[in-house]
FIPA-802277 format. One record per residue (C-alpha): residue in three letters; x negated, y, z; residue number from 1. Coordinates in nm, 2 decimals, decimal comma, padded with zeros to 4 digits. Layout:
BEGIN
site residuo = ALA | u = X | v = Y | w = Z | num = NUM
...
END
This chain:
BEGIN
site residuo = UNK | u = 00,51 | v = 00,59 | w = -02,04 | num = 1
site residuo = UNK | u = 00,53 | v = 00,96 | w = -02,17 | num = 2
site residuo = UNK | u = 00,50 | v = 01,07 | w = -01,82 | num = 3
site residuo = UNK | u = 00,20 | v = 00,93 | w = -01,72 | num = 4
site residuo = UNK | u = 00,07 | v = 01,03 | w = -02,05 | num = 5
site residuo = UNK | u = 00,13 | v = 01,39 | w = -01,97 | num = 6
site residuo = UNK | u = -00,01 | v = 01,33 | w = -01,65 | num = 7
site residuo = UNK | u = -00,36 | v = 01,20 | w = -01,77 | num = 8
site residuo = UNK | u = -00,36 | v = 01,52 | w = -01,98 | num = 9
site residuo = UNK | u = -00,40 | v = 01,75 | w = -01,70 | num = 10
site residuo = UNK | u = -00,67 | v = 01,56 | w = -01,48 | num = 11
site residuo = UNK | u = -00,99 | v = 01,72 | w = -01,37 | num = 12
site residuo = UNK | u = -01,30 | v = 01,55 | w = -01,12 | num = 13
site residuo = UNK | u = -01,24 | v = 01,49 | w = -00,78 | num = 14
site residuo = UNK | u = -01,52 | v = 01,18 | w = -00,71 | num = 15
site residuo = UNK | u = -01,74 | v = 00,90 | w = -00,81 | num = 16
site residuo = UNK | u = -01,64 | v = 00,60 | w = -00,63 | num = 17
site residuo = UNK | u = -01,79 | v = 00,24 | w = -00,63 | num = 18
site residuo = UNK | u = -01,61 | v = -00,07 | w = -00,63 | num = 19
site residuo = UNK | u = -01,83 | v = -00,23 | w = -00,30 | num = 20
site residuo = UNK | u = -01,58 | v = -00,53 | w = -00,27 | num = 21
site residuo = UNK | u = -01,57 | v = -00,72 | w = -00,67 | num = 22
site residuo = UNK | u = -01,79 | v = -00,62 | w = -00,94 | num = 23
site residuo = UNK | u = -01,98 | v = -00,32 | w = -00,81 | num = 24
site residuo = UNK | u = -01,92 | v = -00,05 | w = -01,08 | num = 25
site residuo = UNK | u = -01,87 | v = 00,27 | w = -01,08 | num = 26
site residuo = UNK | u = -01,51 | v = 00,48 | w = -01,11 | num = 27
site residuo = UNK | u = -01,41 | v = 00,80 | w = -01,16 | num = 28
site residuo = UNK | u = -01,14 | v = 00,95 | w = -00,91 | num = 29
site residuo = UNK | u = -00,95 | v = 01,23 | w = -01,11 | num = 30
site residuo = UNK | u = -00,72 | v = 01,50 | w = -00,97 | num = 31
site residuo = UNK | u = -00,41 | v = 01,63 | w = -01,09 | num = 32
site residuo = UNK | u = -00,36 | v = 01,91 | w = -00,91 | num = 33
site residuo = UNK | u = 00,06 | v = 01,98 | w = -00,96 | num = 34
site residuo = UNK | u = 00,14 | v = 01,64 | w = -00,84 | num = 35
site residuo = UNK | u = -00,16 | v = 01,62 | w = -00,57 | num = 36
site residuo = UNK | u = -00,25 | v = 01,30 | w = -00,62 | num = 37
site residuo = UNK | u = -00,55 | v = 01,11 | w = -00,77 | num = 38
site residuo = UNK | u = -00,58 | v = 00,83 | w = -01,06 | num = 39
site residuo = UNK | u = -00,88 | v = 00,60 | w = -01,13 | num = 40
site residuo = UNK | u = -01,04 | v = 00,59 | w = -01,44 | num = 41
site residuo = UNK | u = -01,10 | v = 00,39 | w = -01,66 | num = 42
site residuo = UNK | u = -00,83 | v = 00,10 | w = -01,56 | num = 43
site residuo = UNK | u = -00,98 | v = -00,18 | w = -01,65 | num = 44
site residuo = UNK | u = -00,78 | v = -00,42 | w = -01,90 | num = 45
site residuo = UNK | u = -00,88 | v = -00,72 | w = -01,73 | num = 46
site residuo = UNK | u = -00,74 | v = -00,55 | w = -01,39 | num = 47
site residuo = UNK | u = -00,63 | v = -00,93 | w = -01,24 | num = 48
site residuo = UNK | u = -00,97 | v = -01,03 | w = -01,23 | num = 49
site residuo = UNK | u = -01,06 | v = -00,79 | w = -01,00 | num = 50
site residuo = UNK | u = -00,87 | v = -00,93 | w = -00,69 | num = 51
site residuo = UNK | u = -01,08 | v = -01,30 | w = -00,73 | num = 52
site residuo = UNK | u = -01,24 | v = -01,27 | w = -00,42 | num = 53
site residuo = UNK | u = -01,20 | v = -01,38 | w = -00,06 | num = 54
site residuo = UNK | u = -01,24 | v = -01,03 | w = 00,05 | num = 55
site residuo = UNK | u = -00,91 | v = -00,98 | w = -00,06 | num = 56
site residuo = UNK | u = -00,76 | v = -01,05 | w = 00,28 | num = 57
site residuo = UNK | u = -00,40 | v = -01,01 | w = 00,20 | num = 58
site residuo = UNK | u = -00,40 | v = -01,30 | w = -00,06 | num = 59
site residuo = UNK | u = -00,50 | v = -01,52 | w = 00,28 | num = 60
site residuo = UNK | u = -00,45 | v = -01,67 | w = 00,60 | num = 61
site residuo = UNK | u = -00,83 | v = -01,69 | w = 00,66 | num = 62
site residuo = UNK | u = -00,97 | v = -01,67 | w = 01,02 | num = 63
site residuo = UNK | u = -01,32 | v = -01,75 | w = 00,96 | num = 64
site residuo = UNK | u = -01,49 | v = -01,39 | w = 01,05 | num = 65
site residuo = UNK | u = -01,42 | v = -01,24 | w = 01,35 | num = 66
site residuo = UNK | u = -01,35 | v = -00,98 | w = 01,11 | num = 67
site residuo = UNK | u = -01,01 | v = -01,21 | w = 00,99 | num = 68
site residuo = UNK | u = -00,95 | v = -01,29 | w = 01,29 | num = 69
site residuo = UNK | u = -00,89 | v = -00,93 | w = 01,44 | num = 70
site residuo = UNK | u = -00,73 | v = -00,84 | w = 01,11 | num = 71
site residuo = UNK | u = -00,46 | v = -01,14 | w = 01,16 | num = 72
site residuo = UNK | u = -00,42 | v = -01,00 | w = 01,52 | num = 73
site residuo = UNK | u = -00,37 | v = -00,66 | w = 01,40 | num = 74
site residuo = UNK | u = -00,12 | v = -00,82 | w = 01,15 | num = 75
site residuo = UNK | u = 00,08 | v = -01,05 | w = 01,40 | num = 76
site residuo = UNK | u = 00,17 | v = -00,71 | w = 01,61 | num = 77
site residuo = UNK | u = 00,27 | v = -00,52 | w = 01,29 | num = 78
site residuo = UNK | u = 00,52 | v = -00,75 | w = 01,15 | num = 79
site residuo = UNK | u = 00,71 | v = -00,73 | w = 01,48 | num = 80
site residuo = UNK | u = 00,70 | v = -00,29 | w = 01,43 | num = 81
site residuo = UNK | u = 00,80 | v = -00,35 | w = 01,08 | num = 82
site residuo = UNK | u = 01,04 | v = -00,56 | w = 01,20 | num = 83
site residuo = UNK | u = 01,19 | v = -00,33 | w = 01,45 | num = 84
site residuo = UNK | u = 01,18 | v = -00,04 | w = 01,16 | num = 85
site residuo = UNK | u = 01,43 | v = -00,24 | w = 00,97 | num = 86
site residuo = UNK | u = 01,64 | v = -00,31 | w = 01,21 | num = 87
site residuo = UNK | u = 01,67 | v = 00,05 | w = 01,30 | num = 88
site residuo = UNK | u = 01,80 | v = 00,13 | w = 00,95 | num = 89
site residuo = UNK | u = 02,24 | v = 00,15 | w = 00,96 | num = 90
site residuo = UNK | u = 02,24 | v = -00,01 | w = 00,61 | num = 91
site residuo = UNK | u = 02,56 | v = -00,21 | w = 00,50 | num = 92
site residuo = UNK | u = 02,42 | v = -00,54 | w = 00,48 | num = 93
site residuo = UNK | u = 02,09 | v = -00,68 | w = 00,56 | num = 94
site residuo = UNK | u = 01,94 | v = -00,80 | w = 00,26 | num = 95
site residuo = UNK | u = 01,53 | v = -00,71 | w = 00,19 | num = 96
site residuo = UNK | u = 01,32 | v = -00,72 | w = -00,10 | num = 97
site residuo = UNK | u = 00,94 | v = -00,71 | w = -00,04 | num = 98
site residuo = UNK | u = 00,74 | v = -00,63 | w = -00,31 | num = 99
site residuo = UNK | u = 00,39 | v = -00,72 | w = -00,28 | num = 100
site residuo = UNK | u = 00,47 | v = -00,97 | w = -00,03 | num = 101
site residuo = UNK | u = 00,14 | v = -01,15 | w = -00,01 | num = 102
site residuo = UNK | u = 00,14 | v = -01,50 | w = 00,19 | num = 103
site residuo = UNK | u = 00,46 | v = -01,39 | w = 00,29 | num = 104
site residuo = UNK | u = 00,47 | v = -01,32 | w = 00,67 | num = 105
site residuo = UNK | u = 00,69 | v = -01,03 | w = 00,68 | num = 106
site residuo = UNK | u = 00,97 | v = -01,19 | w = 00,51 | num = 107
site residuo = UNK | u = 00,95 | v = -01,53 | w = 00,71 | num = 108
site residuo = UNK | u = 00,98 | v = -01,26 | w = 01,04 | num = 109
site residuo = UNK | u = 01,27 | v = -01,08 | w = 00,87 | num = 110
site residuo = UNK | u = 01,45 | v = -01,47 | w = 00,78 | num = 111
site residuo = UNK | u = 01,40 | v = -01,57 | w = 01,17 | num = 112
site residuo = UNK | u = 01,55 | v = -01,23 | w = 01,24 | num = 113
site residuo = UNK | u = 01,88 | v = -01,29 | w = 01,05 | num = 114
site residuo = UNK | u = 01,79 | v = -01,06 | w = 00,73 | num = 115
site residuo = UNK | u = 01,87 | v = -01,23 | w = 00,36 | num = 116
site residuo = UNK | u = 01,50 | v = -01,24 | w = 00,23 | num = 117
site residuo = UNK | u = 01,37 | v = -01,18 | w = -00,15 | num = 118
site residuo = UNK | u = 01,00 | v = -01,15 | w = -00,26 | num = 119
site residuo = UNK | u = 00,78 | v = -01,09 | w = -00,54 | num = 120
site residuo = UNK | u = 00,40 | v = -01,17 | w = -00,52 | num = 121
site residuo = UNK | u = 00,18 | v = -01,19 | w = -00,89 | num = 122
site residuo = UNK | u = -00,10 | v = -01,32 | w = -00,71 | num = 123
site residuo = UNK | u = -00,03 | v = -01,72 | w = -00,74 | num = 124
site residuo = UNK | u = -00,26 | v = -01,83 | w = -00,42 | num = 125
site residuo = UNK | u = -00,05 | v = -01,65 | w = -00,21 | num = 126
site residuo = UNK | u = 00,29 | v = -01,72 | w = -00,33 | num = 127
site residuo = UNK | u = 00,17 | v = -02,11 | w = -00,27 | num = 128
site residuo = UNK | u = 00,08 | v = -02,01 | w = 00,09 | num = 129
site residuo = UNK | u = 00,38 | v = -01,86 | w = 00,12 | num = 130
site residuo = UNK | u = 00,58 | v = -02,15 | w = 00,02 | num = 131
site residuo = UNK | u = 00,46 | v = -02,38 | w = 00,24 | num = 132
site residuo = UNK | u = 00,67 | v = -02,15 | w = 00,49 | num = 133
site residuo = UNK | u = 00,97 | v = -02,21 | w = 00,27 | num = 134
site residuo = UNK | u = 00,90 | v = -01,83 | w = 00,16 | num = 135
site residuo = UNK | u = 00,98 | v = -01,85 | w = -00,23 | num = 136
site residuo = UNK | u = 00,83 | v = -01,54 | w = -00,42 | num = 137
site residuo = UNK | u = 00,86 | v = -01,44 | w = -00,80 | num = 138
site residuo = UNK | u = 00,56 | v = -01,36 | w = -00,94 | num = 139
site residuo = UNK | u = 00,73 | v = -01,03 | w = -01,12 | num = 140
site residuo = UNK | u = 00,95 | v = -00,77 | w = -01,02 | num = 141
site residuo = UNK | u = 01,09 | v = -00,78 | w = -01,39 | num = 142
site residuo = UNK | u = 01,19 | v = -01,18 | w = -01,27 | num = 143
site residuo = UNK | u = 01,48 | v = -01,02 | w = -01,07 | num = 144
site residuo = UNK | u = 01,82 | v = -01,03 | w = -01,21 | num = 145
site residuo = UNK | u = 02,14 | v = -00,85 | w = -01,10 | num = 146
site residuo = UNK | u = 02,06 | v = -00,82 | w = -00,76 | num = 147
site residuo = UNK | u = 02,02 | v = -00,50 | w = -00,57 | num = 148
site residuo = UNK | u = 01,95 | v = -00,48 | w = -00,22 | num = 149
site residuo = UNK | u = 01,99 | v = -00,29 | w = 00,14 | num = 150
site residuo = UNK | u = 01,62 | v = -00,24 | w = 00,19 | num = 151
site residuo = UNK | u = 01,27 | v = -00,25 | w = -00,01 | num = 152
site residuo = UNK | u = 00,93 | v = -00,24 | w = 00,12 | num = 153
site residuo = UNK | u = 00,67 | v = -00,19 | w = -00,08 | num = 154
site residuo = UNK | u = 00,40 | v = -00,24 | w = 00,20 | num = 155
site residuo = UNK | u = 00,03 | v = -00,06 | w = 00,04 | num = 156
site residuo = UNK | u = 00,18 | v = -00,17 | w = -00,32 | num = 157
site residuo = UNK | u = 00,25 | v = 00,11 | w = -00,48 | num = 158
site residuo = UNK | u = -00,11 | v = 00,20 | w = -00,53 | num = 159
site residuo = UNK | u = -00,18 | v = -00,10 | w = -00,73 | num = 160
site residuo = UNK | u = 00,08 | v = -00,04 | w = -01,01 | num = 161
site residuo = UNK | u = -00,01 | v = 00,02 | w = -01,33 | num = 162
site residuo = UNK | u = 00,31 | v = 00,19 | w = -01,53 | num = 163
site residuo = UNK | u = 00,41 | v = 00,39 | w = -01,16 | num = 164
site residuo = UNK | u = 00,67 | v = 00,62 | w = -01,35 | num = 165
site residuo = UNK | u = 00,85 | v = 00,29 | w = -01,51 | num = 166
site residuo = UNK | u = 00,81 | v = 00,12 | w = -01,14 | num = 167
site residuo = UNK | u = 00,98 | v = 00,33 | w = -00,95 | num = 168
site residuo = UNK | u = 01,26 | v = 00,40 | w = -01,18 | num = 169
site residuo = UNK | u = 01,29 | v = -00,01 | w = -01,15 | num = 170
site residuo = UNK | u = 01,27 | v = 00,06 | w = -00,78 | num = 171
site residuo = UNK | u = 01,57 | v = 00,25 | w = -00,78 | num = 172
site residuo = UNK | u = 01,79 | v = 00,02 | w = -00,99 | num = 173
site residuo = UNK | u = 01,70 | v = -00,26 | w = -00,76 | num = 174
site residuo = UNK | u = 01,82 | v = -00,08 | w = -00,46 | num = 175
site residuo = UNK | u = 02,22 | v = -00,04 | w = -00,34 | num = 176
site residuo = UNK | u = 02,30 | v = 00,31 | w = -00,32 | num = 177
site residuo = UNK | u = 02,21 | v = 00,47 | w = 00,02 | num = 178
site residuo = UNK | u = 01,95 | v = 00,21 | w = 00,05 | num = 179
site residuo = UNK | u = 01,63 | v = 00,27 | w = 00,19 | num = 180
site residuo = UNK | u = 01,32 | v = 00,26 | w = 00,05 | num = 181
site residuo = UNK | u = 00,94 | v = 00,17 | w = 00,24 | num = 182
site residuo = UNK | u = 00,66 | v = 00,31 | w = 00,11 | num = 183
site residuo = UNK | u = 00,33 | v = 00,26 | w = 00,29 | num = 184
site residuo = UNK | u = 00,03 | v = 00,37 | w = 00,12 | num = 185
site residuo = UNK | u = -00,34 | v = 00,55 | w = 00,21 | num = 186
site residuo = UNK | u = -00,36 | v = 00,91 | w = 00,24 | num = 187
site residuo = UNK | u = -00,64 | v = 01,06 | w = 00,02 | num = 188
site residuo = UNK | u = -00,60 | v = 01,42 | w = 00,29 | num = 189
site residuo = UNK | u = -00,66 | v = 01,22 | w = 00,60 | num = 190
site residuo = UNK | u = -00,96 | v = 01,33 | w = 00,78 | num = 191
site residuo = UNK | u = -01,12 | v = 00,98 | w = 00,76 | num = 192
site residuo = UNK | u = -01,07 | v = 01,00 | w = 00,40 | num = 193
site residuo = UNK | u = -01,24 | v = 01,37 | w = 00,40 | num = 194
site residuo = UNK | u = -01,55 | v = 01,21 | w = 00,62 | num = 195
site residuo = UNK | u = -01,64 | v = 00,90 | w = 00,43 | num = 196
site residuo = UNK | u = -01,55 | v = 01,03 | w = 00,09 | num = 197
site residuo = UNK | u = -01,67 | v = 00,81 | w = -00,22 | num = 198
site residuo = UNK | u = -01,73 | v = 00,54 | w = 00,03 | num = 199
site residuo = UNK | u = -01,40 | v = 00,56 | w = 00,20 | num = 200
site residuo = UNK | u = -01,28 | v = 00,20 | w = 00,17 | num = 201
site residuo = UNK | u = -00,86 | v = 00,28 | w = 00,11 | num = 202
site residuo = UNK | u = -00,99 | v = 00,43 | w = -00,24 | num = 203
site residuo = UNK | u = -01,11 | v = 00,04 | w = -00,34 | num = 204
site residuo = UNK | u = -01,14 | v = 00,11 | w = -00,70 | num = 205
site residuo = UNK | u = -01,03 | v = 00,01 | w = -00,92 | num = 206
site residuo = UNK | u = -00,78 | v = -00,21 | w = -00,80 | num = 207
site residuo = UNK | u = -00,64 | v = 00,16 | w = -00,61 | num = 208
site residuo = UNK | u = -00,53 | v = 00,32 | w = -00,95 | num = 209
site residuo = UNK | u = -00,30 | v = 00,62 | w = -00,77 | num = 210
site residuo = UNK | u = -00,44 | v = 00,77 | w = -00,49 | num = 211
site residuo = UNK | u = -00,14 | v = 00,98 | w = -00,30 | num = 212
site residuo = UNK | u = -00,09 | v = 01,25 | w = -00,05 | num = 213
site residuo = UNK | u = 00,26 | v = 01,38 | w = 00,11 | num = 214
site residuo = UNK | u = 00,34 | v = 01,60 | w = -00,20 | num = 215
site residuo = UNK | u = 00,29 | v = 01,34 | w = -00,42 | num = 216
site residuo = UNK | u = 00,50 | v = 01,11 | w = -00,30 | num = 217
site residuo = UNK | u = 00,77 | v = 01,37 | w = -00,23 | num = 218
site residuo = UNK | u = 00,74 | v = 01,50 | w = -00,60 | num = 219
site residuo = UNK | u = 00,75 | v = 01,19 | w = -00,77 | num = 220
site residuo = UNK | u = 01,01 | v = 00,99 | w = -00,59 | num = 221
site residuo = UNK | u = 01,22 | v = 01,35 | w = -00,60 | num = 222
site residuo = UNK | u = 01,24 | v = 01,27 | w = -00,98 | num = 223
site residuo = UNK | u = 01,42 | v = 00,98 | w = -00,91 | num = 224
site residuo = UNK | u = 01,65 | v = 01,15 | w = -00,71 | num = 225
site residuo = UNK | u = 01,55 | v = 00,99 | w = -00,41 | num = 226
site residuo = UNK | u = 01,49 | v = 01,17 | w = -00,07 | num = 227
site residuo = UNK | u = 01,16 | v = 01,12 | w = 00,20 | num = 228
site residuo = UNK | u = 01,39 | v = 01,12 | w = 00,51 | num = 229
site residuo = UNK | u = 01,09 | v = 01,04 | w = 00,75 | num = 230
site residuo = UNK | u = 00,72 | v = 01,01 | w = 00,73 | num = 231
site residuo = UNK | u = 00,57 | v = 00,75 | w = 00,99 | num = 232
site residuo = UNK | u = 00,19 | v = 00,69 | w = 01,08 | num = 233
site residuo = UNK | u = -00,03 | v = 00,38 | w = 01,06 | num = 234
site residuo = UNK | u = -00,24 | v = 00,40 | w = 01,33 | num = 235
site residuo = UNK | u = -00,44 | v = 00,11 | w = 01,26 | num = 236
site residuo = UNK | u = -00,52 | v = 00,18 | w = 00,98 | num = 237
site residuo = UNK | u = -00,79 | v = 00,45 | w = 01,03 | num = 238
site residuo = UNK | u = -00,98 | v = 00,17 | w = 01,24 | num = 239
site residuo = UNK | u = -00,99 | v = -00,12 | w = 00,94 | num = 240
site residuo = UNK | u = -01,03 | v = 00,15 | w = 00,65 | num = 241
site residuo = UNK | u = -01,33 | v = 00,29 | w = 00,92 | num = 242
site residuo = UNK | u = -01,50 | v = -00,02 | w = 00,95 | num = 243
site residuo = UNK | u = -01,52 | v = -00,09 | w = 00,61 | num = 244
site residuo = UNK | u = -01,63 | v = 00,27 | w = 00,48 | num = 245
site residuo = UNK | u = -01,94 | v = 00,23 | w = 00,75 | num = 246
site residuo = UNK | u = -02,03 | v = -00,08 | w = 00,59 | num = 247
site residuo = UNK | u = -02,04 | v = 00,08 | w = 00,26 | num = 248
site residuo = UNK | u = -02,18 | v = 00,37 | w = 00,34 | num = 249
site residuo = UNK | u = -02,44 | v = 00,22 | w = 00,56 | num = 250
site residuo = UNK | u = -02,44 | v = -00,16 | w = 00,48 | num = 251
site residuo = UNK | u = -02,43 | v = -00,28 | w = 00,82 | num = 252
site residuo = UNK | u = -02,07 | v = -00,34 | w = 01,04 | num = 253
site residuo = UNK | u = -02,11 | v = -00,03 | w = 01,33 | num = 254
site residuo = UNK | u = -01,79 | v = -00,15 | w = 01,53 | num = 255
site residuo = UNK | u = -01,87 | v = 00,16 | w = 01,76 | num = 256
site residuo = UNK | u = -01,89 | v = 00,43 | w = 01,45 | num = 257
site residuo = UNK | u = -01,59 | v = 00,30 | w = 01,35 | num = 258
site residuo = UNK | u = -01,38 | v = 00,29 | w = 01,65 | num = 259
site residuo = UNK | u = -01,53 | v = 00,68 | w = 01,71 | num = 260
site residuo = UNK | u = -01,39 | v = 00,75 | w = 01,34 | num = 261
site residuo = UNK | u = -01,10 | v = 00,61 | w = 01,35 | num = 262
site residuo = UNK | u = -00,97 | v = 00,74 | w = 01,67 | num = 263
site residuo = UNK | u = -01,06 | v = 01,10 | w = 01,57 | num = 264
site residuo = UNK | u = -00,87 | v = 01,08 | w = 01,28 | num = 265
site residuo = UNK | u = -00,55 | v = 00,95 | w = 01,43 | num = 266
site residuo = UNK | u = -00,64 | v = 01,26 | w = 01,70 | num = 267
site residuo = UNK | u = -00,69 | v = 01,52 | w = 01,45 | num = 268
site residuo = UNK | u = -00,34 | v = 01,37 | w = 01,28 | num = 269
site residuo = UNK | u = -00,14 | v = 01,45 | w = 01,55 | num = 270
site residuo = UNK | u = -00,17 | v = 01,83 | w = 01,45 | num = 271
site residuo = UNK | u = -00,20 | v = 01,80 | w = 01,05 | num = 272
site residuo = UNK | u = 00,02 | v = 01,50 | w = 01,03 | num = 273
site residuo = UNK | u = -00,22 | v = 01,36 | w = 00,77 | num = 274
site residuo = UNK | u = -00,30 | v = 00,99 | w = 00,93 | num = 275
site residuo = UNK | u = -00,51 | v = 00,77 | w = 00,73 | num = 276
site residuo = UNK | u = -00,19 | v = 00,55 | w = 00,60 | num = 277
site residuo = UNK | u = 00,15 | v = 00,69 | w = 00,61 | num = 278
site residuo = UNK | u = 00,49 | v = 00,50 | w = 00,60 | num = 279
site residuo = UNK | u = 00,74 | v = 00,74 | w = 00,37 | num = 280
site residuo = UNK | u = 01,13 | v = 00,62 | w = 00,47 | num = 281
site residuo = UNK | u = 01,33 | v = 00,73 | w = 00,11 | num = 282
site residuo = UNK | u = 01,71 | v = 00,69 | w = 00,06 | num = 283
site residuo = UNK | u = 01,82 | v = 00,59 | w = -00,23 | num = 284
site residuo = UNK | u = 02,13 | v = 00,90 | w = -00,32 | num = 285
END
């Protein structure tokens, strides 16, 4: 913890942001400017009860919007690039911890596909989707026991945690030595971000307590003596985190606003490299 008590010691005002989604209070998004990155504040103790709603479209298999329904189309063709990510990786074996593994889809494509499959989940709705596709997931990552493994994915997790420093130290210890590591997470410098600013859905206080860029990620996993080897885009992203900034901003859906947005920030990325999400491949040395 004394790291992230040194880091709250240096923060200084970056925005005000809303939570739109929950309980529809206000947050402060603070800088640090040696790491790069952004924290919310306060955290709320109660943090848990902030994800009880069916907004929260990880925690489900729901298809009653059209909104869900283009979401778990989106979804369907990303597990199979995930998919194909992995099994581009020369690791020793092919055994995969996801953390944050939701209703459990990517690991029930990565058991089809021959990988040795491990989950965590704290949300308990999800891990009982999950189960009823023979997907078991603990609810903690604390819960595993002498294993390490050939891959972790953290899949927009890392955001959420609360003691980050601690995490990724456990991060590391779970993972076999020249491991690799997946980190996907929104990027606070993407231009999407810079456009919609305190409305820009991917900061969804509080229940987003780090906010990261490039440098952040690079310094802090660097500390754990652990490499970024490649940085990879999420293309999609720009077009759901879009969508749902308009609506916040605006109140109303503007599909077209949206699709505008989101392609010019994936456009503009191709020169600045800042895409609205960002996949960060780390070995573990």
């Amino acid at each position: 913890m004394g790291k992230e008590k040194e880091f709250f010691k240096r923060l200084e005002p970056f925005l005000n942001c809303k939570d739109y989604s929950v309980s529809k209070e206000s947050y402060e998004v603070m800088l640090n400017k040696k790491y790069e990155m952004l924290v919310t504040s306060p955290i709320p103790l109660d943090l848990e009860n902030y994800y009880k709603s069916e907004d929260y479209i990880s925690h489900t298999d729901s298809k009653k919007t059209l909104f869900n329904k283009v979401y778990q189309k989106v979804r369907s063709y990303t597990l199979n690039k995930k998919l194909a990510l992995i099994n581009s990786f020369n690791t020793e074996g092919k055994s995969i911890l996801d953390v944050g593994a939701g209703t459990g889809d990517f690991l029930k494509v990565c058991k089809t596909n021959g990988w040795t499959t491990f989950g965590v989940e704290p949300n308990s709705a999800a891990r009982t989707i999950a189960e009823k596709k023979n997907i078991i997931l603990l609810e903690k990552l604390e819960n595993i026991q002498n294993k390490t493994f050939d891959v972790i994915s953290l899949w927009h997790v890392l955001e959420h945690v609360e003691n980050l420093t601690k995490y990724i130290s456990t991060l590391k210890k779970l993972l076999k030595e020249n491991g690799i590591l997946i980190i996907a997470v929104p990027n606070f410098k993407s231009y999407d971000a810079n456009y919609y600013k305190e409305y820009w859905a991917a900061f969804d206080v509080p229940r987003h307590i780090w906010h990261f860029s490039q440098t952040s990620i690079k310094k802090l996993f660097l500390e754990e003596n652990m490499i970024v080897e490649k940085t990879l885009p999420m293309k999609f992203d720009s077009y759901y985190v879009s969508l749902l900034s308009e609506k916040y901003k605006s109140g109303k859906m503007k599909p077209f606003s949206s699709l505008y947005r989101g392609f010019l920030s994936n456009f503009k990325a191709r020169k600045s490299s800042e895409y609205s999400s960002l996949i960060y491949i780390l070995k573990n040395k």
